[in-house]
PDB file of N, CA, C and O in Angstrom:
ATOM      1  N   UNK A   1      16.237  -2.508   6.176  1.00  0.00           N
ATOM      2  CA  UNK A   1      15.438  -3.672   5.809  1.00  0.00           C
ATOM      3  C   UNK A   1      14.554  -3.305   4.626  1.00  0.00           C
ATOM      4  O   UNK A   1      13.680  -2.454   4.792  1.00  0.00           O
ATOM      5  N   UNK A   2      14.682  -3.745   3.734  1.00  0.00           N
ATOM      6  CA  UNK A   2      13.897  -3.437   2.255  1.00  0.00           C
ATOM      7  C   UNK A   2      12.993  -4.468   2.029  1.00  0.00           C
ATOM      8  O   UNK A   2      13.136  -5.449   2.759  1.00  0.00           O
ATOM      9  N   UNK A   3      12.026  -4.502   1.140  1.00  0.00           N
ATOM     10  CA  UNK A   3      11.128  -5.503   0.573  1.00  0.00           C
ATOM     11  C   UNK A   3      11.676  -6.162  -0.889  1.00  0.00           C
ATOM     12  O   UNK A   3      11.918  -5.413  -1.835  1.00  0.00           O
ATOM     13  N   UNK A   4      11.830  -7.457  -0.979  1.00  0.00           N
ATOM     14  CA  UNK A   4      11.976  -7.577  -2.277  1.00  0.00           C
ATOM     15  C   UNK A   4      10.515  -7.554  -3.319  1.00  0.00           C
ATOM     16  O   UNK A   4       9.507  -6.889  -3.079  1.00  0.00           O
ATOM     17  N   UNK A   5      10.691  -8.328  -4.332  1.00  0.00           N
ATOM     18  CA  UNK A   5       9.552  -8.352  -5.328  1.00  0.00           C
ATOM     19  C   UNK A   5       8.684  -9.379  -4.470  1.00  0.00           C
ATOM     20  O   UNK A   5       7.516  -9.141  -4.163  1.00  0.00           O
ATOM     21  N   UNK A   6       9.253 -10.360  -4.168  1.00  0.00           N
ATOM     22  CA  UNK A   6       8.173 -11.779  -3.382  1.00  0.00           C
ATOM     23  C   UNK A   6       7.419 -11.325  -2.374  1.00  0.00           C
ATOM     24  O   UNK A   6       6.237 -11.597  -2.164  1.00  0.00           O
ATOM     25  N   UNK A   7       8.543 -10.215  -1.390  1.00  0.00           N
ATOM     26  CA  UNK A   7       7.311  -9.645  -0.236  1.00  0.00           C
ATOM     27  C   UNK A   7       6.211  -9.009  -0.999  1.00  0.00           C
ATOM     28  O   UNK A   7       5.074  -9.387  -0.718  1.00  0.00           O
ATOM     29  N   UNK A   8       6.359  -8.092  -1.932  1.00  0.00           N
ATOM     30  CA  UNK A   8       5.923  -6.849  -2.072  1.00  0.00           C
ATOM     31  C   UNK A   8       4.360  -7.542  -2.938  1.00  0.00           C
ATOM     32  O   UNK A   8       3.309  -6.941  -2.717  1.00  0.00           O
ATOM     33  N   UNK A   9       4.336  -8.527  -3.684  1.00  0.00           N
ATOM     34  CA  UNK A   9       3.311  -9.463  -4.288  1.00  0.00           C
ATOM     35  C   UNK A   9       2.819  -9.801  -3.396  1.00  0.00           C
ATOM     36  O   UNK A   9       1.675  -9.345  -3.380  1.00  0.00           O
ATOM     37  N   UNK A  10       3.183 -10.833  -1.931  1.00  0.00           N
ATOM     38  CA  UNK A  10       2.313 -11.254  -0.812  1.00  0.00           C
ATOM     39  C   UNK A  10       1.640 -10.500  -0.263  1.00  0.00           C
ATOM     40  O   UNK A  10       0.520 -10.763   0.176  1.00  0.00           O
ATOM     41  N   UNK A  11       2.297  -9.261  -0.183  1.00  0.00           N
ATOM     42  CA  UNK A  11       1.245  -8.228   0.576  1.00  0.00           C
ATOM     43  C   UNK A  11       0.549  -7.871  -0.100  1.00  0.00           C
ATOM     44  O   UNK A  11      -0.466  -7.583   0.536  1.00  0.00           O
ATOM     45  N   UNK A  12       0.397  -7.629  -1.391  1.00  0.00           N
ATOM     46  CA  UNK A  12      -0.614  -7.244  -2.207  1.00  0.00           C
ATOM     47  C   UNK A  12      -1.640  -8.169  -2.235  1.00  0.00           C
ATOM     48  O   UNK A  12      -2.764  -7.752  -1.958  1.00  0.00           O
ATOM     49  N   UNK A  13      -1.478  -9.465  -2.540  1.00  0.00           N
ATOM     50  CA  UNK A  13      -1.966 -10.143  -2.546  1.00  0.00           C
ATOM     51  C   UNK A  13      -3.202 -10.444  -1.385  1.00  0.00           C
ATOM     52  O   UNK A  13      -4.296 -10.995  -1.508  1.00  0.00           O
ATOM     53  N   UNK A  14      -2.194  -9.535   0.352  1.00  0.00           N
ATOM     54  CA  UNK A  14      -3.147 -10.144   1.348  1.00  0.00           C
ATOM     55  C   UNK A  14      -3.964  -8.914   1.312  1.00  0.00           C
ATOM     56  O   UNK A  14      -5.095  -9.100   1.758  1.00  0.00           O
ATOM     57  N   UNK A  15      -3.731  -7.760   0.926  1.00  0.00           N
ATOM     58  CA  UNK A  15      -4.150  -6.678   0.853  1.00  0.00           C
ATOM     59  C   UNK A  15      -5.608  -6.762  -0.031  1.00  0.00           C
ATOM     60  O   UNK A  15      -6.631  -6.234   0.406  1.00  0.00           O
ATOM     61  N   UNK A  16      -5.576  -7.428  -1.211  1.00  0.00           N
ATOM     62  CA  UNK A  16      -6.663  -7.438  -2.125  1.00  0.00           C
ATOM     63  C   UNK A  16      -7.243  -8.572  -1.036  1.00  0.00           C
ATOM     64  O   UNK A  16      -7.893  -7.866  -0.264  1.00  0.00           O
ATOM     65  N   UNK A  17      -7.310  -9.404  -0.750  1.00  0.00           N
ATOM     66  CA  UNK A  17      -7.868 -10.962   0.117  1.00  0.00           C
ATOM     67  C   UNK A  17      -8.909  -9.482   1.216  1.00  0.00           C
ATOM     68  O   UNK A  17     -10.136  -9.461   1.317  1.00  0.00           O
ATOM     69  N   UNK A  18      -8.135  -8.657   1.731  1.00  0.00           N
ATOM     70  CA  UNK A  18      -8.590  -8.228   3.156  1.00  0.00           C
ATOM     71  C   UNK A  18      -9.403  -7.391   2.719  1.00  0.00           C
ATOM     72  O   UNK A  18     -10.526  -7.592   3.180  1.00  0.00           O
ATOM     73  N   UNK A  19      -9.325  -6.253   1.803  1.00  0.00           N
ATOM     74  CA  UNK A  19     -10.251  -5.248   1.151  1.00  0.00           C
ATOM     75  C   UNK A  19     -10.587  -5.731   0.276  1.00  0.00           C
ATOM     76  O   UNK A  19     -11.299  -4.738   0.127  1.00  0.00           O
ATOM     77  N   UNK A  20     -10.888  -6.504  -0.793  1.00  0.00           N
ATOM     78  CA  UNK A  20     -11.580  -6.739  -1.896  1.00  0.00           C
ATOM     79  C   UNK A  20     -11.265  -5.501  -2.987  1.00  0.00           C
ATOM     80  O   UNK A  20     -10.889  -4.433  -2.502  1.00  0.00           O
ATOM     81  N   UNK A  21     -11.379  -5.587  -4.155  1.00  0.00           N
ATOM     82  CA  UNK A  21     -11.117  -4.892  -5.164  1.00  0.00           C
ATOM     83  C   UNK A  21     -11.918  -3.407  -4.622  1.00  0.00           C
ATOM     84  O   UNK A  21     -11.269  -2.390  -4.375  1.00  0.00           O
ATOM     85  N   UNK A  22     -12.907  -3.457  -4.535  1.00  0.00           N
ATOM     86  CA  UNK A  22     -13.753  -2.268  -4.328  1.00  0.00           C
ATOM     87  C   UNK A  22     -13.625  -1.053  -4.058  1.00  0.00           C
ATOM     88  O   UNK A  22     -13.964   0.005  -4.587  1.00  0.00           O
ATOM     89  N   UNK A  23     -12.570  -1.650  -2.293  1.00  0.00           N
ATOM     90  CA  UNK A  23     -12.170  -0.692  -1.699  1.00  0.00           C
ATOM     91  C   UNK A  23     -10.753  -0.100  -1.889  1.00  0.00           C
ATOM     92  O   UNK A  23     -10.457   0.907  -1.244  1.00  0.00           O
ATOM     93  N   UNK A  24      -9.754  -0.728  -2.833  1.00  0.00           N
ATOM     94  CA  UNK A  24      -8.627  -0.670  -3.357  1.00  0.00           C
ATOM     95  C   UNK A  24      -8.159   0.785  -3.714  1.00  0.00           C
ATOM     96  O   UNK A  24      -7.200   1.282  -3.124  1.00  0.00           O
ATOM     97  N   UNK A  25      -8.976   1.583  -4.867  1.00  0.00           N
ATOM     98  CA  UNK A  25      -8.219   2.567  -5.407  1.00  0.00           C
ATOM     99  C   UNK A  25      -8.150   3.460  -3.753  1.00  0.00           C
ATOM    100  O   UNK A  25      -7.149   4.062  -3.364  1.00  0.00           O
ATOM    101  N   UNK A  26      -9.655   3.329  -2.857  1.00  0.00           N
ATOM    102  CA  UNK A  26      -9.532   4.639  -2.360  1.00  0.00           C
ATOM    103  C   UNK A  26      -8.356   4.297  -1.305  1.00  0.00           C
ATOM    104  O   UNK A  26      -7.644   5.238  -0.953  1.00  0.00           O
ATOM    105  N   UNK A  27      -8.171   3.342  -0.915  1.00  0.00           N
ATOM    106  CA  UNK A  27      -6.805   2.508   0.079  1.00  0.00           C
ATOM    107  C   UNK A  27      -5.829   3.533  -0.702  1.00  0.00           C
ATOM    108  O   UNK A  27      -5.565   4.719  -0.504  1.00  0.00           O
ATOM    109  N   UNK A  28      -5.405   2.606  -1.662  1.00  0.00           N
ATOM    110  CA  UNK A  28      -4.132   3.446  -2.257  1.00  0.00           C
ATOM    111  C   UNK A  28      -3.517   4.819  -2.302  1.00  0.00           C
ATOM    112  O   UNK A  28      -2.362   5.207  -2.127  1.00  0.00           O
ATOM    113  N   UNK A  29      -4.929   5.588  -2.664  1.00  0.00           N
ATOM    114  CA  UNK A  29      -4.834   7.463  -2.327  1.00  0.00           C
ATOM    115  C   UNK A  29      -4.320   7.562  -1.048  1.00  0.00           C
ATOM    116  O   UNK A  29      -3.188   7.901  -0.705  1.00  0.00           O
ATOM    117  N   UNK A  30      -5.061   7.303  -0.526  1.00  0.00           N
ATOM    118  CA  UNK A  30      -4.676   7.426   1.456  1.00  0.00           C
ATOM    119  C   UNK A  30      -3.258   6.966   1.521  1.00  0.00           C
ATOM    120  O   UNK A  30      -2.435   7.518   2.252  1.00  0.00           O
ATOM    121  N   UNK A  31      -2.992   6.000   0.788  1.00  0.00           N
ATOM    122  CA  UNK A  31      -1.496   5.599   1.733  1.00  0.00           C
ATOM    123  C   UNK A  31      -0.748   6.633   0.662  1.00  0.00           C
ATOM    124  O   UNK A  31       0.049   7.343   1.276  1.00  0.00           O
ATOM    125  N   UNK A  32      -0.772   6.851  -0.425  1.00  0.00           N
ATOM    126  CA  UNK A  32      -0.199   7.390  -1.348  1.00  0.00           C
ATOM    127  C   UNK A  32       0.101   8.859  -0.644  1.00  0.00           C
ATOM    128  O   UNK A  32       1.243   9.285  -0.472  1.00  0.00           O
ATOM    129  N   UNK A  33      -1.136   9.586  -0.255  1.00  0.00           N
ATOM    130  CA  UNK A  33      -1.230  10.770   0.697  1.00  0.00           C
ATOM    131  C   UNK A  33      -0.253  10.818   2.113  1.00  0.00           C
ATOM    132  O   UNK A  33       0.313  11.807   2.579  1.00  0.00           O
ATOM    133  N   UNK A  34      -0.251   9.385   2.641  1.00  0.00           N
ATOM    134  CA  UNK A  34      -0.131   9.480   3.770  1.00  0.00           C
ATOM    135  C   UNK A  34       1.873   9.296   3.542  1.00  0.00           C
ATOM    136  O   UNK A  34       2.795   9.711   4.243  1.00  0.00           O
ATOM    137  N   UNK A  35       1.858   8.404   2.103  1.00  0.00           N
ATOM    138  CA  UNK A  35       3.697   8.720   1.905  1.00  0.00           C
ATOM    139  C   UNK A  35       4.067   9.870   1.568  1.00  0.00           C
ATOM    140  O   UNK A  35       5.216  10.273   1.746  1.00  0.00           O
ATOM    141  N   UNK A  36       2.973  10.671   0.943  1.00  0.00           N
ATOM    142  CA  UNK A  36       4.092  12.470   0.617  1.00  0.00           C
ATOM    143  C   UNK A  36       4.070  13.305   2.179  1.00  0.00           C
ATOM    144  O   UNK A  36       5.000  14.045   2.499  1.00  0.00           O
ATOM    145  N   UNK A  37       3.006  13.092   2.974  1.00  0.00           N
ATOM    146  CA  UNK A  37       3.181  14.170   3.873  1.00  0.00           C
ATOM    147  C   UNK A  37       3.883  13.242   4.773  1.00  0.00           C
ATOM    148  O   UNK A  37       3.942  14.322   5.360  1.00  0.00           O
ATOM    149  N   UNK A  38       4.461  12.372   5.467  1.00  0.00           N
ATOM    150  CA  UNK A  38       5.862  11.278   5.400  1.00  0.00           C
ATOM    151  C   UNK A  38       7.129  12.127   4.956  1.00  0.00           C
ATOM    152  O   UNK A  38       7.954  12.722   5.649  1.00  0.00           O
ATOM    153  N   UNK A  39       7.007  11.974   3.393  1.00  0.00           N
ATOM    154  CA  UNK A  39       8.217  12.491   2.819  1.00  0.00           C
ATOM    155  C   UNK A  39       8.516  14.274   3.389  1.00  0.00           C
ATOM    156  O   UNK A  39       9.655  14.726   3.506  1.00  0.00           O
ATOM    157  N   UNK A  40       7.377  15.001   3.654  1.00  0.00           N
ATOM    158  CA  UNK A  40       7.187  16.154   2.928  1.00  0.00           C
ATOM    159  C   UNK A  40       7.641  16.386   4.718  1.00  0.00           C
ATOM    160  O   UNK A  40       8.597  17.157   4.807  1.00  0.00           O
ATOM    161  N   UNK A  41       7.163  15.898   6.018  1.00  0.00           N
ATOM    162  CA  UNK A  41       8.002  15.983   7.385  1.00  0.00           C
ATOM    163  C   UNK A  41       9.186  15.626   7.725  1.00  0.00           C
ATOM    164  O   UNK A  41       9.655  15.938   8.819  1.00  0.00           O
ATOM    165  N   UNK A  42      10.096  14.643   6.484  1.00  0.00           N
ATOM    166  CA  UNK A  42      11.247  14.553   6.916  1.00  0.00           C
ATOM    167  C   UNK A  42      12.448  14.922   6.322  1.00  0.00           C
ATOM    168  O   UNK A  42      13.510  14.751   6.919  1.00  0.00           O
TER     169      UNK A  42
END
């Protein structure tokens, strides 16, 4: 099951709505972190 471009905008979209800009970059690190050590266990 993949995301196309339309999902991948809505969620962003609800993502900025739920955190506000503010809290954004440090969101991103974390998940960014949380996809290499993800990648880096399988």
């Amino acid at each position: 099951m993949s995301l196309g471009p339309t999902e991948l905008i809505i969620i962003l979209v609800i993502v900025l709505l739920l955190f506000g800009t503010t809290r954004l970059p440090k969101l991103a690190r974390s998940l960014g972190e949380a996809s290499r050590e993800f990648k880096k266990g399988v």
